[in-house]
C-alpha atoms as a printed R data frame, in Angstrom:
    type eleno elety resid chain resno       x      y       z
1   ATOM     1    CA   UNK     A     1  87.551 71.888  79.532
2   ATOM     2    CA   UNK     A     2  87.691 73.890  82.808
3   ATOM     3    CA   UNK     A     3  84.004 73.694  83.237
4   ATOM     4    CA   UNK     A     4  84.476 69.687  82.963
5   ATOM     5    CA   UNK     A     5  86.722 69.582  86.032
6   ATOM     6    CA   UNK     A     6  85.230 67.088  88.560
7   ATOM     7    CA   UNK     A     7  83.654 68.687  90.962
8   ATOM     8    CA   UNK     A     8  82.029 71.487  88.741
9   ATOM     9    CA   UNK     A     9  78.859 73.112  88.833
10  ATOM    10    CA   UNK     A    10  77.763 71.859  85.146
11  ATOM    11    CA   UNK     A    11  78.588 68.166  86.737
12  ATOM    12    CA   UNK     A    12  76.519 68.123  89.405
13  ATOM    13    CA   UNK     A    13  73.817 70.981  89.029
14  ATOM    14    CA   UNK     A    14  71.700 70.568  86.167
15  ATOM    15    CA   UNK     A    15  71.192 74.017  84.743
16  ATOM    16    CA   UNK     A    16  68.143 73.258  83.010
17  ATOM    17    CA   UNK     A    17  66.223 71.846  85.988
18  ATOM    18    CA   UNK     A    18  64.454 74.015  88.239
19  ATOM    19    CA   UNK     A    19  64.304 72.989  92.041
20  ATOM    20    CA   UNK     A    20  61.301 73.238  94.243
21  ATOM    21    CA   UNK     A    21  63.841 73.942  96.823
22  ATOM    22    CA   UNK     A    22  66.677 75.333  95.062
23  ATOM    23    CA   UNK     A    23  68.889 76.016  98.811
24  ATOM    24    CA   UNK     A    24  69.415 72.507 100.078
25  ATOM    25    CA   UNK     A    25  69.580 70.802  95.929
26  ATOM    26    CA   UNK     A    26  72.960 73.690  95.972
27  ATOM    27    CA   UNK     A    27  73.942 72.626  99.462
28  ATOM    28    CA   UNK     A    28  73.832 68.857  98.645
29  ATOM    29    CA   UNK     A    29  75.669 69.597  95.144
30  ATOM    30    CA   UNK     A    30  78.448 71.248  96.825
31  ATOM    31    CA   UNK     A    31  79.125 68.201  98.956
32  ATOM    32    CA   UNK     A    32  79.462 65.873  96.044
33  ATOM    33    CA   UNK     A    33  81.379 67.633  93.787
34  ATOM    34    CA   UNK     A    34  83.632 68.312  96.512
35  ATOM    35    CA   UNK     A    35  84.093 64.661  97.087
36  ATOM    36    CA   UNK     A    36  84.166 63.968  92.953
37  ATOM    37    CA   UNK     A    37  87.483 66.125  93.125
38  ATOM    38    CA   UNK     A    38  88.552 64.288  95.867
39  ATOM    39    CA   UNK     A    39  88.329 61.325  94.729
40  ATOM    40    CA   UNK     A    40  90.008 62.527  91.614
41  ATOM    41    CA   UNK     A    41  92.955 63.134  93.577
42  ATOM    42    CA   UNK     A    42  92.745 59.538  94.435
43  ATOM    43    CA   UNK     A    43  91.800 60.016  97.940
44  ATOM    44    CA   UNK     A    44  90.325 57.288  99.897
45  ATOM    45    CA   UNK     A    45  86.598 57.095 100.477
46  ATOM    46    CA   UNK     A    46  87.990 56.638 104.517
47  ATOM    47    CA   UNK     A    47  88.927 60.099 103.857
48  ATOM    48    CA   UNK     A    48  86.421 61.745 101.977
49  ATOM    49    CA   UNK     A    49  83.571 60.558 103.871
50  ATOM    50    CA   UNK     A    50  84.487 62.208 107.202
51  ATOM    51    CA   UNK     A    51  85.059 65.185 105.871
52  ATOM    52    CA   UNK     A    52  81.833 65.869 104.376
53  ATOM    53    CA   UNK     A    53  80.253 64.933 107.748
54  ATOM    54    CA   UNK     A    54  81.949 67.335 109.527
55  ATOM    55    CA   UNK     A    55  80.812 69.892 106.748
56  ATOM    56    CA   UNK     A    56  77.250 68.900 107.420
57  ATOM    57    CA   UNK     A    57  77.716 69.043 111.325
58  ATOM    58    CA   UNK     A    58  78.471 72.257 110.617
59  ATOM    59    CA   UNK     A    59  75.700 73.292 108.648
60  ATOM    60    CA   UNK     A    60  73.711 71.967 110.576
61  ATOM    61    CA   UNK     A    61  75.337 74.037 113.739
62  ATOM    62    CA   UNK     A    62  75.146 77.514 111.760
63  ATOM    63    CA   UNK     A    63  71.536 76.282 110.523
64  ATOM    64    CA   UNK     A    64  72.998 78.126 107.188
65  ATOM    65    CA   UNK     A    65  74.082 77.409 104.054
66  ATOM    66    CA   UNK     A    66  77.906 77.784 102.573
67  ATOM    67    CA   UNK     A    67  77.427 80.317 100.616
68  ATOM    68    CA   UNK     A    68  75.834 81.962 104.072
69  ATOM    69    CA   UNK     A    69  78.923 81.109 106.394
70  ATOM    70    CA   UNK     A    70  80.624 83.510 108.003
71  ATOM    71    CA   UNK     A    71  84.006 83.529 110.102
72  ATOM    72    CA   UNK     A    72  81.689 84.420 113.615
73  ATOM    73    CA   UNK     A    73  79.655 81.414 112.444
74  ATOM    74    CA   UNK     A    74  83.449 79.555 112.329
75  ATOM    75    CA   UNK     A    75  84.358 80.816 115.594
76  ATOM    76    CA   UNK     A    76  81.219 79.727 117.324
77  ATOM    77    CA   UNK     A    77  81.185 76.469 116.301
78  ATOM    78    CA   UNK     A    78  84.673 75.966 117.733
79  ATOM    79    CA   UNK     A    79  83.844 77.603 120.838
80  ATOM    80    CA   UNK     A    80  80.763 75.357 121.204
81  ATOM    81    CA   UNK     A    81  82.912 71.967 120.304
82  ATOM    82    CA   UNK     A    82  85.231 73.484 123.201
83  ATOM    83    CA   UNK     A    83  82.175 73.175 125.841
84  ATOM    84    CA   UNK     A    84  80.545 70.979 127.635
85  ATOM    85    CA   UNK     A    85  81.715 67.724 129.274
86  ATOM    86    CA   UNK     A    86  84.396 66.563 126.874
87  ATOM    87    CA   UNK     A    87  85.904 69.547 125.056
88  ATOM    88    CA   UNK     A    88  88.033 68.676 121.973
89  ATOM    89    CA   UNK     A    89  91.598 68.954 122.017
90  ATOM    90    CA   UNK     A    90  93.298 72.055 120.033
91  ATOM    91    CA   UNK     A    91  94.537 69.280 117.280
92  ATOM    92    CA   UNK     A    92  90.794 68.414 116.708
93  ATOM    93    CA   UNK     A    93  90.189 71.624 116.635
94  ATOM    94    CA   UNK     A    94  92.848 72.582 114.480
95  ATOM    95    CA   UNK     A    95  92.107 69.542 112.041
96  ATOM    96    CA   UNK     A    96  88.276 70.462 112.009
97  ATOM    97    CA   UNK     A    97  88.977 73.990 110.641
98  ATOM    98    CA   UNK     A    98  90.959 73.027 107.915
99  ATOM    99    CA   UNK     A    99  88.848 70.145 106.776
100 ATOM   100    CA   UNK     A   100  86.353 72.923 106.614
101 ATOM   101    CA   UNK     A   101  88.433 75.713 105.162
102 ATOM   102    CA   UNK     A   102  89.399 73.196 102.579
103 ATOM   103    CA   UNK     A   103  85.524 72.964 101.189
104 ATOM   104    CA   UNK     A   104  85.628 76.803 101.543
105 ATOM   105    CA   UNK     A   105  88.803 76.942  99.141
106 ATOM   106    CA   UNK     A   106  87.106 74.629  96.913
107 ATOM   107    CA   UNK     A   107  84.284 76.869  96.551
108 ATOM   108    CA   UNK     A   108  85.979 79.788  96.376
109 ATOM   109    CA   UNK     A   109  88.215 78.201  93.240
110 ATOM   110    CA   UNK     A   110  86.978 80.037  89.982
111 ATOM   111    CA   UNK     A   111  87.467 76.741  88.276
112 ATOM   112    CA   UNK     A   112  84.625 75.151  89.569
113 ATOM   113    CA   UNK     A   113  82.179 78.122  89.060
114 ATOM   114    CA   UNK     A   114  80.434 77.795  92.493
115 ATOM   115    CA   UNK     A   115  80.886 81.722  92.769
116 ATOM   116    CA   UNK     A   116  78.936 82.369  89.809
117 ATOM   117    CA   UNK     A   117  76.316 79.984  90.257
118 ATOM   118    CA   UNK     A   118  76.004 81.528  94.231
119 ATOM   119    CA   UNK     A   119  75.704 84.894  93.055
120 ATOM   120    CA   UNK     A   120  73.050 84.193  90.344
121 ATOM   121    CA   UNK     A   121  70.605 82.133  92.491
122 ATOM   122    CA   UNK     A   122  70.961 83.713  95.667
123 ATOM   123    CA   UNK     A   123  73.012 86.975  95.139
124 ATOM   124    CA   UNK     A   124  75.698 85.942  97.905
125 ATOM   125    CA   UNK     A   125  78.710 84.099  97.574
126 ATOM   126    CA   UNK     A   126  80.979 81.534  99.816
127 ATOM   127    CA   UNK     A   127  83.792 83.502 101.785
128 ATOM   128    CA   UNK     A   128  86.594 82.422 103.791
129 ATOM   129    CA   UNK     A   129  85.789 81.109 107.157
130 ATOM   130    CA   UNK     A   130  88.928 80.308 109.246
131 ATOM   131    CA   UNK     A   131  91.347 82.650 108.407
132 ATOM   132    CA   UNK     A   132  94.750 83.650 109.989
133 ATOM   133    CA   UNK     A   133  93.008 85.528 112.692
134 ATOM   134    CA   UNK     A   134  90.838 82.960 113.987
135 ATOM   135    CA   UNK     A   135  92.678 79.587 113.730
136 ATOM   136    CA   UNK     A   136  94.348 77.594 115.730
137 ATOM   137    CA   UNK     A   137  98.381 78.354 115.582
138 ATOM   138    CA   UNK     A   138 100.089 75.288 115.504
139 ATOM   139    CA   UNK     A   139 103.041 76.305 117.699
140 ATOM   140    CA   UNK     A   140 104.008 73.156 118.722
141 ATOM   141    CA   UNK     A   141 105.727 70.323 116.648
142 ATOM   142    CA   UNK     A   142 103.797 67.627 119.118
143 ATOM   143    CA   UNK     A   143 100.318 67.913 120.739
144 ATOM   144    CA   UNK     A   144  99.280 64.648 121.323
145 ATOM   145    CA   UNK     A   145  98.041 63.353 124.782
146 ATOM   146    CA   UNK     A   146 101.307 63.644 127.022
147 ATOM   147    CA   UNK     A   147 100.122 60.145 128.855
148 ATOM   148    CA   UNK     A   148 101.078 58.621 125.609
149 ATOM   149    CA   UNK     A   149 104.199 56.710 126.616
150 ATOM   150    CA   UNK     A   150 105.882 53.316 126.009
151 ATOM   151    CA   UNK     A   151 105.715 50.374 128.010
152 ATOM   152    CA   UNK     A   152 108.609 49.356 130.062
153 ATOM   153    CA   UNK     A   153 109.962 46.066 130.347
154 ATOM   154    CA   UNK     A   154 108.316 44.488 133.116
155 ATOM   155    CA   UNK     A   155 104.853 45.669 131.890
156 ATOM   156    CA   UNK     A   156 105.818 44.185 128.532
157 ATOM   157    CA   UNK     A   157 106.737 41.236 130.046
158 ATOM   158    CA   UNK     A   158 103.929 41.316 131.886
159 ATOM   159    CA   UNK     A   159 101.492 41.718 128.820
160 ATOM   160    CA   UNK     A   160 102.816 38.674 127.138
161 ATOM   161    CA   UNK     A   161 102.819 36.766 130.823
162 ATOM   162    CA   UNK     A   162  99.150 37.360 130.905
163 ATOM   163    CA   UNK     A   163  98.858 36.620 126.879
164 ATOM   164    CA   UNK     A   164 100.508 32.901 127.668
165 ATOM   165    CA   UNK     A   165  98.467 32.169 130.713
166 ATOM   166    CA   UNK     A   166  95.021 32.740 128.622
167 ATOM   167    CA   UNK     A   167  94.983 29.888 126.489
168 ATOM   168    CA   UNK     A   168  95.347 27.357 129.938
169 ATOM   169    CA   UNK     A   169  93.095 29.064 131.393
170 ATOM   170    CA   UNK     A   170  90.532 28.589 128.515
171 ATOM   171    CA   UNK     A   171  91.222 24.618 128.492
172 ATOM   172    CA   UNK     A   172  91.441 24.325 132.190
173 ATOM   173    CA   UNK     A   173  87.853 25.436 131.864
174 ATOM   174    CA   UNK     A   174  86.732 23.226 129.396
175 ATOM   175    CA   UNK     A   175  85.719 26.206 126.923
176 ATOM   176    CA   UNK     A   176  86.396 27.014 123.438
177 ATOM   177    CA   UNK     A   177  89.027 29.188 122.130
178 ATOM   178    CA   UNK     A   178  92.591 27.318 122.917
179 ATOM   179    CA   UNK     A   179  93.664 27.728 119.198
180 ATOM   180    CA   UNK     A   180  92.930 31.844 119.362
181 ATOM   181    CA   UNK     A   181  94.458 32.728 122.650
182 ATOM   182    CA   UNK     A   182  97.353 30.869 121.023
183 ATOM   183    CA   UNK     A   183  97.258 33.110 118.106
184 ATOM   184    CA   UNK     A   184  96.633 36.112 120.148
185 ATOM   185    CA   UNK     A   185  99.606 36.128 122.377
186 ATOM   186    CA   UNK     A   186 102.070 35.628 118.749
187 ATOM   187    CA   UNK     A   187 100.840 38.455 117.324
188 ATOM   188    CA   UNK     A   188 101.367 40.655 120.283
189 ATOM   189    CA   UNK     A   189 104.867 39.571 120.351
190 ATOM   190    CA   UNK     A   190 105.178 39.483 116.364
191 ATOM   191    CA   UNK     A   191 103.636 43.557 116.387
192 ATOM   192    CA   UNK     A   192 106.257 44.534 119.743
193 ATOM   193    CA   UNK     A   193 109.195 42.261 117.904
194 ATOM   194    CA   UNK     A   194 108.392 43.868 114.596
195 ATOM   195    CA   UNK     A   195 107.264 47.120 115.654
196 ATOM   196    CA   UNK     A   196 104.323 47.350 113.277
197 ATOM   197    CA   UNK     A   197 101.182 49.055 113.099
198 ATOM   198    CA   UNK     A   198  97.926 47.276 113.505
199 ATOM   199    CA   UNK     A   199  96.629 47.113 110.018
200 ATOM   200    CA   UNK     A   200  99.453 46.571 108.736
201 ATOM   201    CA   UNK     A   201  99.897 43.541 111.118
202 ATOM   202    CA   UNK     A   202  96.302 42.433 109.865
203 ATOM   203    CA   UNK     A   203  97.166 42.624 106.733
204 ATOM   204    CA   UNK     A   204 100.744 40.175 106.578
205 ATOM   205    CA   UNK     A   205 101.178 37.145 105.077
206 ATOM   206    CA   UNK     A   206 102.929 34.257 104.711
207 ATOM   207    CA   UNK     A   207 105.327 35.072 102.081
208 ATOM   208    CA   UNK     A   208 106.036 38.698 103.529
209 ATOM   209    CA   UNK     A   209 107.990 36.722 106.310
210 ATOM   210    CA   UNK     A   210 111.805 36.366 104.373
211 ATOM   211    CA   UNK     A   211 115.516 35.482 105.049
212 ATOM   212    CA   UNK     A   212 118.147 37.896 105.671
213 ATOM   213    CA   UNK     A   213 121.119 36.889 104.542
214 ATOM   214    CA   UNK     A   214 122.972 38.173 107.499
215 ATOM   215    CA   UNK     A   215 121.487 36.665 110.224
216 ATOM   216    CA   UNK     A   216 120.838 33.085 108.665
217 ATOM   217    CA   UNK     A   217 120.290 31.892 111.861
218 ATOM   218    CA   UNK     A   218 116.517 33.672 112.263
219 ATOM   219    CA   UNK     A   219 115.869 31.319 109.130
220 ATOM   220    CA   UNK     A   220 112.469 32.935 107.699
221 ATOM   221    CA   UNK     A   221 112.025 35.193 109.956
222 ATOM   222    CA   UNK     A   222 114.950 37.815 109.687
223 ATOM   223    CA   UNK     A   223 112.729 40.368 108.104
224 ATOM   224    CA   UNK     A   224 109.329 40.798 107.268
225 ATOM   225    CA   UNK     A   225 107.519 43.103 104.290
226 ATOM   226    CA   UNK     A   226 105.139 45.420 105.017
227 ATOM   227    CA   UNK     A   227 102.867 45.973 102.103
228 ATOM   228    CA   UNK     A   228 100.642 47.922 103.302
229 ATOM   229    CA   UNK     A   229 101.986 50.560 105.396
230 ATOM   230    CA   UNK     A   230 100.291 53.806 106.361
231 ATOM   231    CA   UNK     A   231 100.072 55.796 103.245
232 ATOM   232    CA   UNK     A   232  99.881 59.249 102.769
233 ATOM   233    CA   UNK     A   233  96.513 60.744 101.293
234 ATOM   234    CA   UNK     A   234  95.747 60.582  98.105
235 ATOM   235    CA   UNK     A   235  98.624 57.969  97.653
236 ATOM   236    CA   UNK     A   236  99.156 54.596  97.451
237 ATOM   237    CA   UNK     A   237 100.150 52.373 100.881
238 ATOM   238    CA   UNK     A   238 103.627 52.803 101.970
239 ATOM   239    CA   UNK     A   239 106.258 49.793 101.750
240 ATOM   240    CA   UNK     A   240 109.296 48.554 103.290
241 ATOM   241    CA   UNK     A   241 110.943 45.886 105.114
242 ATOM   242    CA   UNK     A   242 111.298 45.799 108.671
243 ATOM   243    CA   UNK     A   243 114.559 43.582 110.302
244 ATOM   244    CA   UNK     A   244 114.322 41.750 113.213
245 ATOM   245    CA   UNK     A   245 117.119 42.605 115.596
246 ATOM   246    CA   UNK     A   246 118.922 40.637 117.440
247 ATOM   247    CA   UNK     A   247 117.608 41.579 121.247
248 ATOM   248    CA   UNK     A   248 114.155 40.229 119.182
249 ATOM   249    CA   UNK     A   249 115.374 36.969 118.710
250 ATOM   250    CA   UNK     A   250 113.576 34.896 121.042
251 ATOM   251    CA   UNK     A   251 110.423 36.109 118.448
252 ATOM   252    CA   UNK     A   252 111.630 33.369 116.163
253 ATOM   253    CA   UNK     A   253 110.783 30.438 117.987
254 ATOM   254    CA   UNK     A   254 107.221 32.283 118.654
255 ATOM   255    CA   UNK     A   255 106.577 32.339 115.138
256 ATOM   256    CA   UNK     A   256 108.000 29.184 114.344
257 ATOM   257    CA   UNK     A   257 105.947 27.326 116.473
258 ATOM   258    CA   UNK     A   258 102.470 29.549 115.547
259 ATOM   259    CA   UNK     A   259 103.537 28.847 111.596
260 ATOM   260    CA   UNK     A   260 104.318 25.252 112.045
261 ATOM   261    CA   UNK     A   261 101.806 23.847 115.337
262 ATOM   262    CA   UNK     A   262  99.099 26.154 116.177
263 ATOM   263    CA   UNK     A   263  98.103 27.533 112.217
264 ATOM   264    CA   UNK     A   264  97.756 24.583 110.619
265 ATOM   265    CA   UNK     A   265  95.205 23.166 113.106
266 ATOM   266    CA   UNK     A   266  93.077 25.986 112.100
267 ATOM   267    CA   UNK     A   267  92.888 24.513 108.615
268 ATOM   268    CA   UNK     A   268  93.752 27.533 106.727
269 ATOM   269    CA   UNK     A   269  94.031 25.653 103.387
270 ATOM   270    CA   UNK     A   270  95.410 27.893 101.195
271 ATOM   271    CA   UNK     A   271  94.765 31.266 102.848
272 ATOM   272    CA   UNK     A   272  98.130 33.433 102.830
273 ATOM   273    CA   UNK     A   273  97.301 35.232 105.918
274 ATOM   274    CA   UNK     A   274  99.832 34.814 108.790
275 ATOM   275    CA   UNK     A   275  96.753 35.412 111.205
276 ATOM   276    CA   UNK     A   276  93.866 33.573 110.197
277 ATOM   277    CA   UNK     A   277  90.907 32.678 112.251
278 ATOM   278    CA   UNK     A   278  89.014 29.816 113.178
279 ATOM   279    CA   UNK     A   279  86.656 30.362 110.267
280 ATOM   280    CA   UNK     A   280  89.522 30.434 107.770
281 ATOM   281    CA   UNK     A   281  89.154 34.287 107.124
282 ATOM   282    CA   UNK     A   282  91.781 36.574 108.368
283 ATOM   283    CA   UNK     A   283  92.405 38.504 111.592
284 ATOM   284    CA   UNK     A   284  91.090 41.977 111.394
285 ATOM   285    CA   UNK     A   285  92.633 45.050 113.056
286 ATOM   286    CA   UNK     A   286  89.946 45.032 115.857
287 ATOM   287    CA   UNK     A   287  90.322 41.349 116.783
288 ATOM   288    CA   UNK     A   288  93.758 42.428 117.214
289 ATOM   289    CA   UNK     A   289  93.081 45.062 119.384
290 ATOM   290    CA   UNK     A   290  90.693 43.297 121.160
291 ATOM   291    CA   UNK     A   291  93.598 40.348 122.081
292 ATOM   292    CA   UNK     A   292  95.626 43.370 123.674
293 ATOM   293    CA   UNK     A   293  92.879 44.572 125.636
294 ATOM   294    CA   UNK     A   294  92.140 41.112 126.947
295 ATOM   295    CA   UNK     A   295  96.049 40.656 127.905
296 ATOM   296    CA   UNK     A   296  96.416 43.788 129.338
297 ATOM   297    CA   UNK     A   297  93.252 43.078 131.642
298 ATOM   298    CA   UNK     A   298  94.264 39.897 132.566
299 ATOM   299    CA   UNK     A   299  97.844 41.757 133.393
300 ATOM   300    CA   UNK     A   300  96.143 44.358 135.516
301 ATOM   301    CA   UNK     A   301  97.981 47.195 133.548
302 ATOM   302    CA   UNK     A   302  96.985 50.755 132.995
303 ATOM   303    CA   UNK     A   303  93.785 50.839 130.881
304 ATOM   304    CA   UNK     A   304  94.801 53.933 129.293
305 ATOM   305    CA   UNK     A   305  97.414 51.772 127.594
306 ATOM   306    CA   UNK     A   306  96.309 50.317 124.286
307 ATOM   307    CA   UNK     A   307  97.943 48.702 121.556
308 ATOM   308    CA   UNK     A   308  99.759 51.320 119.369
309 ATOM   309    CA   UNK     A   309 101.799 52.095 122.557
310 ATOM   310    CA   UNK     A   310 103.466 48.544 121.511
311 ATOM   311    CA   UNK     A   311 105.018 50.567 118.624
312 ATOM   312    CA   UNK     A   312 106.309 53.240 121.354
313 ATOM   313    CA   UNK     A   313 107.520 50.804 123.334
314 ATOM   314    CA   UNK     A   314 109.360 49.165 119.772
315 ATOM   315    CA   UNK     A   315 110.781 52.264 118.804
316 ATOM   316    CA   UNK     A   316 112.341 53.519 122.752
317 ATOM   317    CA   UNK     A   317 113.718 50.488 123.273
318 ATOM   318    CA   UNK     A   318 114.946 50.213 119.938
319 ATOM   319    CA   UNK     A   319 117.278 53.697 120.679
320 ATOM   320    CA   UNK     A   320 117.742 52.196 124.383
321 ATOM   321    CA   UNK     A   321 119.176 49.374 122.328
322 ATOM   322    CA   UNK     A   322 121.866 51.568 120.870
323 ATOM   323    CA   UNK     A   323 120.476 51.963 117.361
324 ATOM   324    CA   UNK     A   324 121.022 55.049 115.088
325 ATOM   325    CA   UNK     A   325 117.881 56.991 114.613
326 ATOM   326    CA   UNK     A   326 117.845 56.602 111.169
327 ATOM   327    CA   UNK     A   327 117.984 53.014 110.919
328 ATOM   328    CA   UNK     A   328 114.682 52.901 113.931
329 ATOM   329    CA   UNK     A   329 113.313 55.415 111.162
330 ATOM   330    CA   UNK     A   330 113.446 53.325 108.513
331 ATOM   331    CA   UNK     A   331 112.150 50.361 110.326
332 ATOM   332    CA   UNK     A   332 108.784 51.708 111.350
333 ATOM   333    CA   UNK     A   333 108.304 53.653 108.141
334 ATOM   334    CA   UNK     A   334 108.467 57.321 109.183
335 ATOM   335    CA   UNK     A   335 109.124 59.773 106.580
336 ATOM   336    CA   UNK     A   336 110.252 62.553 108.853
337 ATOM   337    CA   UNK     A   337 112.548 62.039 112.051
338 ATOM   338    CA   UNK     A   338 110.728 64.211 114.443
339 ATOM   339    CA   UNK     A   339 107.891 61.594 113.664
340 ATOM   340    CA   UNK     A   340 109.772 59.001 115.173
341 ATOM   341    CA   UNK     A   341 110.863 61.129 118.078
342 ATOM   342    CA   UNK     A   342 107.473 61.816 119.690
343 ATOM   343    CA   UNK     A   343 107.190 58.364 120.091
344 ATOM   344    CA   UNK     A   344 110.387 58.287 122.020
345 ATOM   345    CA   UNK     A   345 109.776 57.818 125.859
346 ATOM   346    CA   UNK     A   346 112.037 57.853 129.071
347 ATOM   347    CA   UNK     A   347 114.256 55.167 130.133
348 ATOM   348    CA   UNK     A   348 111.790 53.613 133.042
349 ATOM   349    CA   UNK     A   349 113.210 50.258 133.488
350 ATOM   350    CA   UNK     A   350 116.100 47.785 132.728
351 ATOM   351    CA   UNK     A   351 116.381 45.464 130.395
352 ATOM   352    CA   UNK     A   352 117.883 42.720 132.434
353 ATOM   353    CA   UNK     A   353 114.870 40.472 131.923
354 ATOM   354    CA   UNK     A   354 114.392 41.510 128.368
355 ATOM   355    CA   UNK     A   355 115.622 39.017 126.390
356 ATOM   356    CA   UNK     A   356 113.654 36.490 128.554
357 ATOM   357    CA   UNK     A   357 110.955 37.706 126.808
358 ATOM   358    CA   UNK     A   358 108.391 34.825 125.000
């Protein structure tokens, strides 16, 4: 039964065929039992699939096979990803050698019998490549780029300014695409209102959009279900219900009017997407991404800002607000605290024009 584990040699290495080129057939049967036990562990094919690319790139770099590596062979492939004109950063580098010391561990695991097969065919077998000694120490609880920050009020207001004025501009000039700019600026002010992640923005409907009972007065939009929040690996997407706060009010007559005015003449039938597009299908997270870049152009703001620093800008202000932590936790969906606390920025601005915000 042991043998039978996916991912085993007797799964994917025939034992009664004989290879012309025995090196590469091993090689190649490594790689996809790896990603059989993967995916037994019910890990996404977005996962696996990256991995065992970066496990080629690197046998491709040594010019060796795994049963060949060695940690100097580890070491200079970090050193060479470190040159040249953009050097990775030391949590790329970091995530790189475990991706690969996890295919190492896998080999290495008796269960799987790639030891035994190794040492028959070619007399070597896999050994450990990153090791205490030559990894990356991860000394720091956050070592993300430091110009990640949140937006302050004026720029936000500024975003959605520029957002508003697109869809004039478009009819002004007698051009196509008055419905979309429409659409674009709500869901930049749904995602900073909500605080929600791009995918999982992509990925609301209608019905996720509810009343809370204690603030009647946002009708269907006090709170809105996120079904598909960012999930763990191997498990399944993470849920739960974000509130819309009172200093994110003025998002209710946003939506209203999108839901009731602008979505309908898109003839969406019966699609339940909130965003839809003009070819009835719905908004993906690039087209999102692409309507920030477009506002924050037309804004003139820093281009190093993108569209997840929305959710930065969600969570400070949120704590600016006066908020516990826990509850600003629970809103965005963070299992840990700390997680929530790298996204925290400086006060930079006041919030006297905030709730003018539309």
């Amino acid at each position: 039964m042991i043998a039978e584990a996916p991912g085993s040699v007797r799964l994917v290495l025939a034992p009664n065929v004989v290879h012309l080129d025995p090196e590469p057939a091993v090689s190649a049967a490594m790689r996809e039992g790896w990603a059989r036990q993967q995916a037994a562990r019910f890990l996404h094919a977005s996962t696996i699939q990256p991995r065992l690319r970066l496990v080629e790139r690197f046998g491709d770099f040594t010019g060796l096979y795994p049963w060949q590596w060695t940690p100097a062979d580890g070491e200079a492939f970090i050193v060479h990803l470190r040159s040249g004109p953009k050097p990775i950063r030391m949590s790329t580098a970091r995530a790189y050698e475990v991706v690969i010391a996890l295919f190492v561990e896998y080999l290495l695991d008796r269960r799987y019998g790639w030891v035994e097969a190794c040492q028959e065919r070619f007399g070597l077998a896999p050994q450990v490549v990153f090791h205490e000694g030559n990894s990356v120490v991860h000394s720091a609880e956050y070592e993300g780029d430091p110009r990640r920050r949140p937006l302050t009020y004026d720029e936000v207001q500024a975003l959605f300014d520029a957002a508003d004025a697109r869809p004039r501009k478009i009819r002004t000039q007698g051009r196509k695409g008055t419905l979309t700019a429409l659409r674009d600026a709500a869901v930049l002010k749904t995602i900073y209102a909500y605080g929600t992640r791009r995918t999982e923005s992509s990925k609301v409907d209608l019905v996720d959009l509810r009343r809370s009972r204690k603030v009647p007065r946002f009708g269907r939009f006090g709170s809105m279900a996120v079904r598909f929040g960012k999930s763990s690996k191997g498990a399944p997407p993470k849920r739960r219900t974000v509130l819309l706060v009172r200093e994110m009010d003025w998002v209710v007559d946003v939506l209203d009017e999108w839901v009731r005015e602008v979505r309908p003449r898109l003839s969406p039938d019966r699609h339940p997407a909130l965003w839809v597009t003009e070819r009835v299908g719905r908004m993906s997270p690039r087209s999102i991404n692409e309507a920030f870049v477009a506002a924050r152009q037309a804004a003139g703001l820093d281009e190093e800002l993108d569209l997840h620093f929305l959710r930065h800008s969600y969570i400070t202000h949120l704590t600016e607000f006066g908020y516990p932590a826990r509850f600003v936790q629970e809103q965005v969906g963070h299992s840990h605290a700390a997680t929530t606390a790298v996204y925290m920025g400086a006060r930079t601005s006041t919030a006297t024009s905030f709730w003018r915000l539309r």
